[in-house]
C-alpha positions as CSV (number, residue, x, y, z in Angstrom):
1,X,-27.8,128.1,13.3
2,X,-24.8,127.6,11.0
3,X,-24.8,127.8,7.4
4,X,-24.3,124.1,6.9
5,X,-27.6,123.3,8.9
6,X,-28.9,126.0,6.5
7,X,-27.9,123.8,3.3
8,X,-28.7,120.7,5.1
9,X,-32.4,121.9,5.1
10,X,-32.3,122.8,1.8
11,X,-30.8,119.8,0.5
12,X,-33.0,117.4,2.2
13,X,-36.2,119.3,1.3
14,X,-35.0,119.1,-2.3
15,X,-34.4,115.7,-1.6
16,X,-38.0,115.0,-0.3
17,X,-39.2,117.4,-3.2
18,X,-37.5,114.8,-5.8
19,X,-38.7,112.1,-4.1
20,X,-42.1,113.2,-4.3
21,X,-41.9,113.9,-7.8
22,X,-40.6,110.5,-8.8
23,X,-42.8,108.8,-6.8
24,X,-46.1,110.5,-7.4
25,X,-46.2,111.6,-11.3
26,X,-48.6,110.9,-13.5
27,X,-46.9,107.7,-14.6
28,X,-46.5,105.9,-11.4
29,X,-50.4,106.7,-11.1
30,X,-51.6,105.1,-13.7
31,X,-49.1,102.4,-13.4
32,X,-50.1,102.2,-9.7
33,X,-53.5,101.9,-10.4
34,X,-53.1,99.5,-13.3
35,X,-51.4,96.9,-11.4
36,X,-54.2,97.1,-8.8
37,X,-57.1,96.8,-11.0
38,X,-55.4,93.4,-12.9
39,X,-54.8,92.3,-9.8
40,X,-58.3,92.2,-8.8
41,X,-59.2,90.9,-12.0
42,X,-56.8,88.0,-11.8
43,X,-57.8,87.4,-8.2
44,X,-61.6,87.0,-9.5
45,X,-60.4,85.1,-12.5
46,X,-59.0,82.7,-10.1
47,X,-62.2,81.8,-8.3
48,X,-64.1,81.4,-11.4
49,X,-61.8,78.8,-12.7
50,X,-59.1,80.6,-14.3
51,X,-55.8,80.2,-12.1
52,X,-52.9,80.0,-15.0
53,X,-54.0,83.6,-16.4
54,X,-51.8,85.9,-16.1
55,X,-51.9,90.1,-16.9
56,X,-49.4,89.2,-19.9
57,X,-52.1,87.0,-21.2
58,X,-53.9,90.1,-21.4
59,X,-51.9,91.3,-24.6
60,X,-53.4,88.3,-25.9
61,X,-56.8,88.8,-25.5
62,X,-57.2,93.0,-25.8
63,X,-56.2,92.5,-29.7
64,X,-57.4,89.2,-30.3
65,X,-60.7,90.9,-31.6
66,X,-64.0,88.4,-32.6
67,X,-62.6,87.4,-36.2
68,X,-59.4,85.0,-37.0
69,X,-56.3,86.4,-36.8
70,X,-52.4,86.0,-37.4
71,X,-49.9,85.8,-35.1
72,X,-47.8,88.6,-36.8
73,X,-51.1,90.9,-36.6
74,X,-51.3,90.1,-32.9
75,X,-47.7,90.9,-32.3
76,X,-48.0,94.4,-34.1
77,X,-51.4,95.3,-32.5
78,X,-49.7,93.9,-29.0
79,X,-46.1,96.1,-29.6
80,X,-44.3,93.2,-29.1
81,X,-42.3,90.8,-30.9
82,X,-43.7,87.8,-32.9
83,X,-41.5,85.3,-31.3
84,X,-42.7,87.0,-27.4
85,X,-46.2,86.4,-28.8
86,X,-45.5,82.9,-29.9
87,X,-44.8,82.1,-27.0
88,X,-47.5,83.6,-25.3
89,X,-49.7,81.8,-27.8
90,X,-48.3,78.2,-27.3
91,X,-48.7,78.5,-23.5
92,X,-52.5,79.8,-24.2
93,X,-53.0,77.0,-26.6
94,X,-51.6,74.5,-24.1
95,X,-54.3,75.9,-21.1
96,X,-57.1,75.4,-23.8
97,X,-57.9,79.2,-24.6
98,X,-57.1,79.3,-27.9
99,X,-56.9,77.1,-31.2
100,X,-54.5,78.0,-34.2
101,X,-55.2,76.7,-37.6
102,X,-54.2,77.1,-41.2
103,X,-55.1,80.5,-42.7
104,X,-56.6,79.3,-45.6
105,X,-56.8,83.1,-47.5
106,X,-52.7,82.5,-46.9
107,X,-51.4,78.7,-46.4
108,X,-48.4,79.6,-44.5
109,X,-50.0,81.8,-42.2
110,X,-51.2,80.5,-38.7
111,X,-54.8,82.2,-37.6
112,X,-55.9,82.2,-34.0
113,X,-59.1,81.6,-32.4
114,X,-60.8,81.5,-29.3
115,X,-61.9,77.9,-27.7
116,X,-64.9,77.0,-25.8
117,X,-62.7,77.8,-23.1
118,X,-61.2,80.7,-24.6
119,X,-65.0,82.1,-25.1
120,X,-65.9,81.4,-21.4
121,X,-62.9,83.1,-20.0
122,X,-64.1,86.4,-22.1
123,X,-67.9,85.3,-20.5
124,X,-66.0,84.9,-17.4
125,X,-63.3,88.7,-17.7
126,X,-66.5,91.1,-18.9
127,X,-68.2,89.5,-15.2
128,X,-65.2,90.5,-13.6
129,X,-64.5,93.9,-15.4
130,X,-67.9,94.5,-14.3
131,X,-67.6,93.8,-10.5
132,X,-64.0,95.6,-10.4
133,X,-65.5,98.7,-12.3
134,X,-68.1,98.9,-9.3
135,X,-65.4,98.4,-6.9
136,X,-64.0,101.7,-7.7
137,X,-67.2,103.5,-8.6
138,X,-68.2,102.3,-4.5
139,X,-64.7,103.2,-3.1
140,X,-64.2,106.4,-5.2
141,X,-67.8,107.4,-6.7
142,X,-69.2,106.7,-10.2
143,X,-69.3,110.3,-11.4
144,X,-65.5,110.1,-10.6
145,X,-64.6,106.8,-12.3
146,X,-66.8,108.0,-15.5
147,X,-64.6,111.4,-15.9
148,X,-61.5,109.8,-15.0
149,X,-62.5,107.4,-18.0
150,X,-63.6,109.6,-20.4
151,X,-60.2,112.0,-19.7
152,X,-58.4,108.8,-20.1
153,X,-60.4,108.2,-23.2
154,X,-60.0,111.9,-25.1
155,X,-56.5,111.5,-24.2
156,X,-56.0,108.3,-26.0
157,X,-57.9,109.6,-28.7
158,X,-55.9,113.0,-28.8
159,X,-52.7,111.7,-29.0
160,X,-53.5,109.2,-31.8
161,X,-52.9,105.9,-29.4
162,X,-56.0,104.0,-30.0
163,X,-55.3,101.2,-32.2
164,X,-59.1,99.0,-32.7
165,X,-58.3,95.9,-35.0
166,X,-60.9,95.6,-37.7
167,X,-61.9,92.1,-36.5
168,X,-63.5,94.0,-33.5
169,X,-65.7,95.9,-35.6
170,X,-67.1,91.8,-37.0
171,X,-70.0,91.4,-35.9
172,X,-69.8,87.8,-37.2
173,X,-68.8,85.3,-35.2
174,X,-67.1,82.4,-35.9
């Protein structure tokens, strides 16, 4: 064996080694596993009625909360811009999800609310979530799913990421 096979070896095992790590980090697992869970739920969503959403709709939704709230609130909660979630908001208001009105603490300010339709796609999601959840707690046992939650939970919690809009803590509805 020459020297060059020698460093060929090497440099494709390092090779692999990379590819390995780039491909299988923690990122790319959560991301992996992210993108098939809102698949299944937009699959489900489907049949039940609700073809046009869409996992950016989601942004929407997570930090929408049970109260009235403004569109520059949504954004901030959402980390994105206001003028990405106007336009997420004009489409949803177009399907029939959501209603905005006149914020009548502050006149200039547009609030958002949910829509019959709006309310039975929730109805409709928390169904879903459901059936999903036990989808993975059949294909990779509950005990697992519940600590792999909970980590995922105390990790959110010890880093300072979880970010609950007051409206969710309403328990009026409106």
């Amino acid at each position: 064996m020459s020297g060059n096979e020698t460093v060929s070896k090497t440099t494709a095992e390092t090779n692999q080694q990379i590819a390995y790590q780039l491909s299988n980090n923690l990122s790319r697992l959560l991301r992996e596993f992210s993108r098939d869970f809102e698949t299944r739920i937009r699959l489900l969503l489907n049949e039940r009625g609700h073809p046009d959403i869409r996992p950016s709709h989601s942004a929407v939704f997570a930090n929408l909360g049970l109260g009235a709230v403004r569109v520059t609130e949504l954004a901030e909660r959402a980390q994105v811009t206001q003028q990405a979630m106007g336009k997420m908001l004009k489409e949803l208001e177009r399907m029939g999800y959501i209603a905005r009105g006149v914020d009548e603490g502050d006149r200039r300010a547009k609030e958002i609310k949910l829509t019959e339709r709006g309310i039975q796609l929730v109805a409709d999601s928390m169904e879903v979530m459901a059936e999903v959840r036990e989808h993975y707690a059949r294909r990779i046992g509950s005990d697992e799913l519940d600590a792999l939650e909970e980590s995922l939970r105390n990790a959110v919690r010890n880093l300072n990421l979880e970010y609950l809009p007051e409206s969710w803590a309403d328990t009026k509805t409106g």
